[in-house]
KOLPA-967890 format. One record per residue (C-alpha): residue in three letters; x, y, z; chain. Coordinates in pm, whole numbers, always signed. Layout:
residues N
SITE    aa       c1       c2       c3   ch
SITE   ALA        X        Y        Z    A
...
This chain:
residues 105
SITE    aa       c1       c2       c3   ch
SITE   UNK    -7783    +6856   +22508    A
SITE   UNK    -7778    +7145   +22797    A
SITE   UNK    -7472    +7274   +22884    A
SITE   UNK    -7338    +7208   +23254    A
SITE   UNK    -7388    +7649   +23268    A
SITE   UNK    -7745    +7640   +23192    A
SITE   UNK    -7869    +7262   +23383    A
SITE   UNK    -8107    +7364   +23648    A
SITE   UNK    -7942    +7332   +24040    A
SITE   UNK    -8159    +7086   +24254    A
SITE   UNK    -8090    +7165   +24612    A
SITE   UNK    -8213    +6894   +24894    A
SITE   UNK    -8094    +7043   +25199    A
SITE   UNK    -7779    +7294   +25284    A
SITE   UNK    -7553    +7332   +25064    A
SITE   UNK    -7204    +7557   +24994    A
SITE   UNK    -7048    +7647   +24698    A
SITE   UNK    -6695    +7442   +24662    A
SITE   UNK    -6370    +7438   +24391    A
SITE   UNK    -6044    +7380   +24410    A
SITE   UNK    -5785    +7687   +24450    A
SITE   UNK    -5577    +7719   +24122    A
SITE   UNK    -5263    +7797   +24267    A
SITE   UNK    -5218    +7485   +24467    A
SITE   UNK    -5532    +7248   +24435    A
SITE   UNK    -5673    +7356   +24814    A
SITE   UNK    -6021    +7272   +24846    A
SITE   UNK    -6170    +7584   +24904    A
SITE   UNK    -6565    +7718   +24955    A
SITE   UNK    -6717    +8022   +24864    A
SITE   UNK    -6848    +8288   +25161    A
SITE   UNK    -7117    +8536   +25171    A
SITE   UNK    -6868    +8801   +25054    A
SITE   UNK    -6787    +8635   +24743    A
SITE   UNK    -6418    +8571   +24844    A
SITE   UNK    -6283    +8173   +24883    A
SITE   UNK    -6196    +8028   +25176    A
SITE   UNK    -6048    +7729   +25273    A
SITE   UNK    -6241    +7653   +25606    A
SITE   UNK    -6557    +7538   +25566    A
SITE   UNK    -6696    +7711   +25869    A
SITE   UNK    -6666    +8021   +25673    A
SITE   UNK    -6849    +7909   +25390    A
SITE   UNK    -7199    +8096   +25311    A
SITE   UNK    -7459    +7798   +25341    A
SITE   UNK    -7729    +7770   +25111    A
SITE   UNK    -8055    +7597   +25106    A
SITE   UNK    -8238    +7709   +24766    A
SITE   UNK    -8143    +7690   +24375    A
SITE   UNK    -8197    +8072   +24368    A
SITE   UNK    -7953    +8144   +24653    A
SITE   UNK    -7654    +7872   +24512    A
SITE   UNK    -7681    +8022   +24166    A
SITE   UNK    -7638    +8403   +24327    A
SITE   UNK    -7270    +8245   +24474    A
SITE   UNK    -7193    +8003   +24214    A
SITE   UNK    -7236    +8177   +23837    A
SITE   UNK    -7002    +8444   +23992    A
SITE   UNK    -6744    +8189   +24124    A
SITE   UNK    -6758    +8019   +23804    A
SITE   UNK    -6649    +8337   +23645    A
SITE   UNK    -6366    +8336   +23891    A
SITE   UNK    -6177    +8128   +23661    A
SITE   UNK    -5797    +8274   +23756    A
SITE   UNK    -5839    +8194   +24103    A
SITE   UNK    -6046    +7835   +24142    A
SITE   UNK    -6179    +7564   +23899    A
SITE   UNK    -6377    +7290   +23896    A
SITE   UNK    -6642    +7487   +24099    A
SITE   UNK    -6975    +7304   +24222    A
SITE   UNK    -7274    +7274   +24472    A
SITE   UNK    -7182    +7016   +24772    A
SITE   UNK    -7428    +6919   +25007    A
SITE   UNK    -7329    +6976   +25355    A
SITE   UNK    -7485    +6897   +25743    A
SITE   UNK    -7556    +7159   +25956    A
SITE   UNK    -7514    +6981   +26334    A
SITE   UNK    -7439    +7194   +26647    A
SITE   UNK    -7341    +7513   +26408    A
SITE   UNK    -7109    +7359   +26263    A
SITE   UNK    -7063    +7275   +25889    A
SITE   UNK    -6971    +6944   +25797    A
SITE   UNK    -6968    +6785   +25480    A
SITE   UNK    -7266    +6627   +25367    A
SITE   UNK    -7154    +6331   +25187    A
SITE   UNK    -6788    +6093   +25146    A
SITE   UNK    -6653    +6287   +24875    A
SITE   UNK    -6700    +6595   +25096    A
SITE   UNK    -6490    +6457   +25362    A
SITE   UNK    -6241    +6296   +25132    A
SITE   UNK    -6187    +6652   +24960    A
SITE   UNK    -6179    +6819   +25281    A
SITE   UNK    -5943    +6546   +25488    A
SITE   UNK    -5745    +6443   +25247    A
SITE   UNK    -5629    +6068   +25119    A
SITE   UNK    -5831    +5822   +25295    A
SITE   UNK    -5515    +5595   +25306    A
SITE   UNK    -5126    +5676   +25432    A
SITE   UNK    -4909    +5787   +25139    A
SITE   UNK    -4590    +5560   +25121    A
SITE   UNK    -4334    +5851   +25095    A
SITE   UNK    -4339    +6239   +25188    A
SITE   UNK    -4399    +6512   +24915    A
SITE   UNK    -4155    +6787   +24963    A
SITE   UNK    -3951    +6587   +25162    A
């Protein structure tokens, strides 16, 4: 069995490099600087294997600041970036349904 570290990356199309922030669970996206972000407009797109493993082994080492870090596909329409699939958007917007009661509330 391959590890998940060493499985080759298939890239069909654009692509960023997404986790979740470990200090609150924000989805956030990796830029061209190597920093996290949570706007997806910042986010450095990618469209090769070679190019998503340069940002992701690197964020994947980033293991006190995001986990749970992976390649999502993403649509490139009008420059902007929009997720490229429903999971994308889900992460992104948030609970597809209203929550009966208010956190922090």
């Amino acid at each position: 069995m391959t590890s998940p570290l060493q499985q080759k990356i298939k890239i069909t199309g654009p692509s960023v490099i997404t986790a979740n922030r470990l200090g609150d669970g924000a989805v956030v996206y990796r830029t061209a600087k190597h920093e996290w972000t949570t706007e997806i407009a910042n986010a450095a797109v990618v469209s090769n294997a070679t190019a998503a493993t340069e940002l992701l082994t690197p964020a994947k080492a980033d293991g006190n600041n995001a986990v749970d870090v992976y390649v999502a596909p993403v649509k490139l329409e009008n420059d902007n970036i929009l997720p490229g699939n429903l999971r994308e958007l889900i992460r992104m917007r948030g609970p597809t349904f209203e929550l009966p009661y208010s956190f922090g509330a």
